[in-house]
C-alpha positions as CSV (number, residue, x, y, z in Angstrom):
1,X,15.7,8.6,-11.9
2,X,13.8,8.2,-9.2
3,X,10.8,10.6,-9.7
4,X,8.8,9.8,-13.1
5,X,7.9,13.7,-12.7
6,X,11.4,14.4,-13.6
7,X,10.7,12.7,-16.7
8,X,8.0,15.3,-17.8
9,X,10.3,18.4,-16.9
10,X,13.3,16.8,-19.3
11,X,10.8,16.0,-22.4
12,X,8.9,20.0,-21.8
13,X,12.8,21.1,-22.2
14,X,13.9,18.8,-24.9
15,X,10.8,19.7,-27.0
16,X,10.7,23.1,-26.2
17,X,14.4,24.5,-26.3
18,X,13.9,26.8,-23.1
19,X,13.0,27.1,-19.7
20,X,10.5,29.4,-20.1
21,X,8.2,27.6,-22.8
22,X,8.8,24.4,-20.6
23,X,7.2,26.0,-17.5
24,X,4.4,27.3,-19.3
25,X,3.7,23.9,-20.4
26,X,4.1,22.3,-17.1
27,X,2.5,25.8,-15.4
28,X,5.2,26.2,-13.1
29,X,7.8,28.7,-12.8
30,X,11.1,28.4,-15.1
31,X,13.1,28.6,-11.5
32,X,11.1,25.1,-10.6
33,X,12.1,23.5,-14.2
34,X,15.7,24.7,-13.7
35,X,15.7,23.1,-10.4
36,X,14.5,20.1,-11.4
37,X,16.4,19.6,-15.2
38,X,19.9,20.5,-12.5
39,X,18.5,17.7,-9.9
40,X,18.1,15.4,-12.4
41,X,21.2,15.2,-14.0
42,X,23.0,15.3,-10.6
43,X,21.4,12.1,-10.0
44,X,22.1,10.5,-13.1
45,X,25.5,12.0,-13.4
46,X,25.3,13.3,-16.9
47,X,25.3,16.8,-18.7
48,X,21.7,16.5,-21.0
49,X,21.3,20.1,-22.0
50,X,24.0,22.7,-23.4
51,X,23.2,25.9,-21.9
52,X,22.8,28.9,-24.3
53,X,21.3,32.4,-24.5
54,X,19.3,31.1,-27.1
55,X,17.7,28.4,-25.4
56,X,18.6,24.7,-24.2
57,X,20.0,22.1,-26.4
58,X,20.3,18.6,-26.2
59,X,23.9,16.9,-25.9
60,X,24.7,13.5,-27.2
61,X,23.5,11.9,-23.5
62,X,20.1,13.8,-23.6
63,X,19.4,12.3,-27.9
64,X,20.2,9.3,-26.2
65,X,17.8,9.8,-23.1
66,X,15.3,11.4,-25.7
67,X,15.2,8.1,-27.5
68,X,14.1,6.1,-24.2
69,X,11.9,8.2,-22.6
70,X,9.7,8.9,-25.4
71,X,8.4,5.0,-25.4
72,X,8.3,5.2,-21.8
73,X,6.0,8.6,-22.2
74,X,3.6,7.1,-24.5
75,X,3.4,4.0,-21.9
76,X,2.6,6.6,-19.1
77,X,0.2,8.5,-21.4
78,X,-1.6,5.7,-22.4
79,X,-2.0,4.0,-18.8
80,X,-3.3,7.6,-17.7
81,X,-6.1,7.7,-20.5
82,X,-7.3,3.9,-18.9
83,X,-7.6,4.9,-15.8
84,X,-9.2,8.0,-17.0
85,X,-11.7,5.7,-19.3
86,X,-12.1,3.4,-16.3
87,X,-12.8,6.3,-13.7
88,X,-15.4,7.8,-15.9
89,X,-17.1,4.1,-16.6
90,X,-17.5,3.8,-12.8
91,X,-19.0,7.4,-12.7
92,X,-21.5,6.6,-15.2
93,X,-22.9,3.1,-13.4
94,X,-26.3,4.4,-12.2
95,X,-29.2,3.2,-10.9
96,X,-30.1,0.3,-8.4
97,X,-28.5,-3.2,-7.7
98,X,-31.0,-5.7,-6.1
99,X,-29.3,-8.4,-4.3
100,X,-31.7,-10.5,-2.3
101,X,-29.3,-12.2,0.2
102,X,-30.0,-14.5,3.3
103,X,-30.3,-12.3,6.3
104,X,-26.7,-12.8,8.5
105,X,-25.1,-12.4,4.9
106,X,-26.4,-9.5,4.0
107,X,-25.8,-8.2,7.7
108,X,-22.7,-9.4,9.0
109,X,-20.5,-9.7,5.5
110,X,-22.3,-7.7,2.6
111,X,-23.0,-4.6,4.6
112,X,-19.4,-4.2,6.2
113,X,-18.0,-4.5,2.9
114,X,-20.5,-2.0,1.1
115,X,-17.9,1.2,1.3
116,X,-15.6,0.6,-0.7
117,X,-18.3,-0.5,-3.4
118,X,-20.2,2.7,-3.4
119,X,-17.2,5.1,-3.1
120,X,-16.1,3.6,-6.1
121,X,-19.6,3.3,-8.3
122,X,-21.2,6.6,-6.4
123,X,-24.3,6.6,-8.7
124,X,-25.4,3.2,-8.0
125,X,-27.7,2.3,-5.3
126,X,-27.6,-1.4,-4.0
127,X,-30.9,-2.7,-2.1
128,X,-30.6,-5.7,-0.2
129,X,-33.6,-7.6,0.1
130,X,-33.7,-10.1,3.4
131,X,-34.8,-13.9,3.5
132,X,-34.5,-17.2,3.7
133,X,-37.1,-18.0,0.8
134,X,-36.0,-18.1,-3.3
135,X,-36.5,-15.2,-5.3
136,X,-37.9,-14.9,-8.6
137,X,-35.3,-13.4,-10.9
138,X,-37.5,-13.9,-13.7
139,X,-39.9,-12.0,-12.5
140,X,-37.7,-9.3,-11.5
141,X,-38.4,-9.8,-7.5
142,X,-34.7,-9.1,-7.7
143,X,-31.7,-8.9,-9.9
144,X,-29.2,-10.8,-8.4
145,X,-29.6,-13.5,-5.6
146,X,-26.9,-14.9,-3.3
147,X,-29.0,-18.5,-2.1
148,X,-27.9,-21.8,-0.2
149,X,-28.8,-24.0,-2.9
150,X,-27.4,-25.3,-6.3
151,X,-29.3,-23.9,-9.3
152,X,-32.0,-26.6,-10.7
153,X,-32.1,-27.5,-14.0
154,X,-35.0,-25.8,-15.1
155,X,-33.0,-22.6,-13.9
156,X,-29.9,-23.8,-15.4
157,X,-30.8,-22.8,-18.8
158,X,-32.3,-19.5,-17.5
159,X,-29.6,-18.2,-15.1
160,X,-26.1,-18.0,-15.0
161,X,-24.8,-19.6,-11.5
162,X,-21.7,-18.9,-10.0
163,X,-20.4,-21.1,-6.8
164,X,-19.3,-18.9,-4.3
165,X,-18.0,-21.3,-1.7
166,X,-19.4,-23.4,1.8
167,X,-20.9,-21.3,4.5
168,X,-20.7,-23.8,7.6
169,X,-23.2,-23.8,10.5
170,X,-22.4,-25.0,14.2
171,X,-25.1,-24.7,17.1
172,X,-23.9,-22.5,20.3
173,X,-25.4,-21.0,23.5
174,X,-24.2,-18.3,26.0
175,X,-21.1,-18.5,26.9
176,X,-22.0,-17.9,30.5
177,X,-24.6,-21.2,30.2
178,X,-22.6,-23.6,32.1
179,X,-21.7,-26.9,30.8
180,X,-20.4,-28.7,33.3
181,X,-23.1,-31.0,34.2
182,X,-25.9,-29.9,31.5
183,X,-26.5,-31.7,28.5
184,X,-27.0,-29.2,26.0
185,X,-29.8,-31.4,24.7
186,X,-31.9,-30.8,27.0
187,X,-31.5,-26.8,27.2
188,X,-34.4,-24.6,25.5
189,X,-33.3,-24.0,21.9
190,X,-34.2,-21.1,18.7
191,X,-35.6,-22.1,15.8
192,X,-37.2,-20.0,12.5
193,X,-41.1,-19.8,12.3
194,X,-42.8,-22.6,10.1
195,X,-41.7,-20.2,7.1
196,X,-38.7,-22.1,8.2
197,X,-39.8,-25.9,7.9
198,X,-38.0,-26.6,5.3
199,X,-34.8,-25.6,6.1
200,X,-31.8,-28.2,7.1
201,X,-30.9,-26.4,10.2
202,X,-34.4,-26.6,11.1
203,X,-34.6,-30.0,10.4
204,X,-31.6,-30.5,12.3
205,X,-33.0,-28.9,15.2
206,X,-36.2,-31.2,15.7
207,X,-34.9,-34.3,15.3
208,X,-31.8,-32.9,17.5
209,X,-34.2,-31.6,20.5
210,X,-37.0,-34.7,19.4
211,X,-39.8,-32.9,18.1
212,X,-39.6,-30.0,21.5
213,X,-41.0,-26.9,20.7
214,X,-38.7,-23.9,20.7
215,X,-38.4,-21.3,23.3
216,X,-38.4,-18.9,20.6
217,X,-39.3,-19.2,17.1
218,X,-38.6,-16.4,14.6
219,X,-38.4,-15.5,11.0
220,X,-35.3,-13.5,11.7
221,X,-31.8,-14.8,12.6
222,X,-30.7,-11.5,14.0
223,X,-33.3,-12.4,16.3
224,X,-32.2,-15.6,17.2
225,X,-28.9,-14.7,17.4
226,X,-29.8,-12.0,20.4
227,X,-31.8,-13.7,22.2
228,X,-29.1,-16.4,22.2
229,X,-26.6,-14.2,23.6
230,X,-28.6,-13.5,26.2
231,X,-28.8,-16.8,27.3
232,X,-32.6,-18.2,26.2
233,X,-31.4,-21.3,24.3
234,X,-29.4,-23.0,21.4
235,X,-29.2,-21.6,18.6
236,X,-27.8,-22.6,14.9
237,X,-25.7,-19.8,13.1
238,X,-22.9,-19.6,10.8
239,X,-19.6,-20.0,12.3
240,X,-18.2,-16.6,10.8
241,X,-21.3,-14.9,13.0
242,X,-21.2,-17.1,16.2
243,X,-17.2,-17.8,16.4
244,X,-16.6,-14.0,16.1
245,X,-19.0,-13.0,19.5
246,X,-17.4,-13.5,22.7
247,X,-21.0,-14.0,24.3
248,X,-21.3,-17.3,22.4
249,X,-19.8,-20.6,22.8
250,X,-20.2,-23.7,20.5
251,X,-22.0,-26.6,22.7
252,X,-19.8,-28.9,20.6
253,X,-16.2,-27.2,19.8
254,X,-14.7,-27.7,16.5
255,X,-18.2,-29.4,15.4
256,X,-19.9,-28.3,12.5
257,X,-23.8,-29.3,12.4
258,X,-24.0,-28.7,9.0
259,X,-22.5,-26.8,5.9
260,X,-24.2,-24.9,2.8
261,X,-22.6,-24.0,-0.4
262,X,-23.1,-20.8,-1.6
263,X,-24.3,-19.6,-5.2
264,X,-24.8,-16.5,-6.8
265,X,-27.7,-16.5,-9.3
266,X,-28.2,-13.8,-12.0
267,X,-30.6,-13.8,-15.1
268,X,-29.2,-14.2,-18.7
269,X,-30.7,-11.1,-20.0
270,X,-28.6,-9.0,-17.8
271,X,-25.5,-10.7,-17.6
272,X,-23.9,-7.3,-19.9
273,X,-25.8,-5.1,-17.5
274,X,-22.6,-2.8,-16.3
275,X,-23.7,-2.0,-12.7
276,X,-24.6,-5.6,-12.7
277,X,-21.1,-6.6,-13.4
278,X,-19.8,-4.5,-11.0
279,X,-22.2,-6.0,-8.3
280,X,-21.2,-9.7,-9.3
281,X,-17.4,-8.7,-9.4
282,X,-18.0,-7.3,-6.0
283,X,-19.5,-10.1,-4.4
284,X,-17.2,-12.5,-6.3
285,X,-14.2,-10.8,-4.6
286,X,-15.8,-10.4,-0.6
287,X,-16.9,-14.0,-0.9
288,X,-13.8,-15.6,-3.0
289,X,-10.9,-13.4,-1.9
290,X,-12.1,-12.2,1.5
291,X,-14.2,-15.5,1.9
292,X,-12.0,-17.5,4.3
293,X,-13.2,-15.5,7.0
294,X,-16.7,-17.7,6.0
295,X,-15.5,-21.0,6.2
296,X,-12.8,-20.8,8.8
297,X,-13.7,-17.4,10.9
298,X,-10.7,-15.3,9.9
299,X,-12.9,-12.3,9.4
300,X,-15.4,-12.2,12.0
301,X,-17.7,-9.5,13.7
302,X,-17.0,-7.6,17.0
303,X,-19.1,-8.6,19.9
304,X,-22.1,-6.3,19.9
């Protein structure tokens, strides 16, 4: 049997006695259930039904395939009604999902992935809120938060955290910047504003250029990254962003300048949420399944 549909045409007959009450039940012609009941035992080489004017009966071969298909029905009947249950939980998720999300993960691996999310959940809205700076989930200033740091122990008791794996950083410059007789040291580089102080890449940066003032200093690491590719300094990204652009080369290949393990952070109170759960088994699967692209660039972006 190689068409589970043939099942359904043999088990309308068998109940029904007839051709005609079959197709009702089906809603297709008797010609189409006559088609199929003579296909199917061609194929499994066996006479199930004993044709009469009065109707169809079984022979000893169709008791016998009665008594296996049944089981096999109510297997089929009761996978339809989960994915009927679990089609009609992801049509009743509504409302918003607030993810607060550093900026190149919320552009450059979040975003690309959102499709798939939303065609499944449709109701749901996801807002992704930008920056480098801590949220307050207590406070609601988001509901879930995707952050470069290990939960503190204050926030242990609070939160639920979730490691989501190491985002690694390397420093690069435009490709066409020649390094032939340059020491990248001494090229102008990027840096975040003083919003960004406290950040290790920007520590790395001032003790790496000895206290020079960037070329260009931004809150924004889109904005970096652009000016970068066209060619106005160094500048530190993640290696699934800067790897992936043609426009980019690392001033040290193969050389990481510094690596960040991710968390995802979600208050206790909403941990039974259900558009919640689906956001954290969302983000669990882009970061844990899909996430080698992070740490070794196997999913990168297109040059823009």
């Amino acid at each position: 049997m190689n068409d589970w549909n043939d099942l359904r045409y043999f088990l309308a007959v068998a109940r029904s006695g007839g051709l005609s009450p079959a197709a009702g039940e089906l809603a297709v012609s008797p010609a189409t259930v006559s088609r199929r009941i003579d296909a199917l035992e061609q194929a499994l080489g066996l006479t199930l039904f004993l044709r009469r004017q009065t109707g169809y009966l079984l022979t000893d071969e169709g008791e016998r395939l009665l008594a296996s298909a049944l089981p096999v029905e109510q297997a089929m009947l009761g996978f339809a009604r989960q994915a009927e249950g679990v089609g009609k939980q992801a049509e009743q998720l509504s409302g918003t999902v607030r993810v607060a999300v550093p900026e190149t993960l919320a552009s450059y691996w979040i975003a690309p992935r959102l499709k798939a999310f939303l065609a499944q959940y449709p109701k749901l809205c996801v807002e992704l809120i930008v920056g480098v700076n801590y949220v307050n989930l207590s406070r609601r200033d988001a509901d879930i938060a995707v952050r470069m740091a290990a939960p503190t122990r204050e926030e242990e008791g609070e939160y639920i955290a979730q490691p989501l794996g190491g985002l690694p950083f390397a420093a690069y410059v435009a490709a066409d910047v020649s390094s032939a007789d340059q020491d990248w040291r001494t090229l102008p580089y990027l840096a975040g504003d003083d919003s960004w102080s406290h950040l290790a890449m920007t520590k790395w940066l001032r003790a790496t250029f000895a206290g020079q003032p960037p070329a260009l200093a931004s809150n924004s690491m889109n904005v970096q990254y652009m000016a970068a590719c066209q060619g106005l300094g160094v500048v530190v990204l993640p290696t699934f962003v800067g790897d992936g652009d043609a426009r980019l080369r690392r001033v040290e290949p193969g050389h990481h300048v510094l690596s960040r393990e991710l968390w995802m952070m979600i208050h206790r109170d909403l941990r039974a949420s259900g558009r919640m759960s689906a956001m954290r088994e969302f983000l669990t699967t882009i970061f844990r399944t899909d996430g080698n692209g992070i740490t070794t660039g196997a999913t990168r972006p297109t040059a823009r």
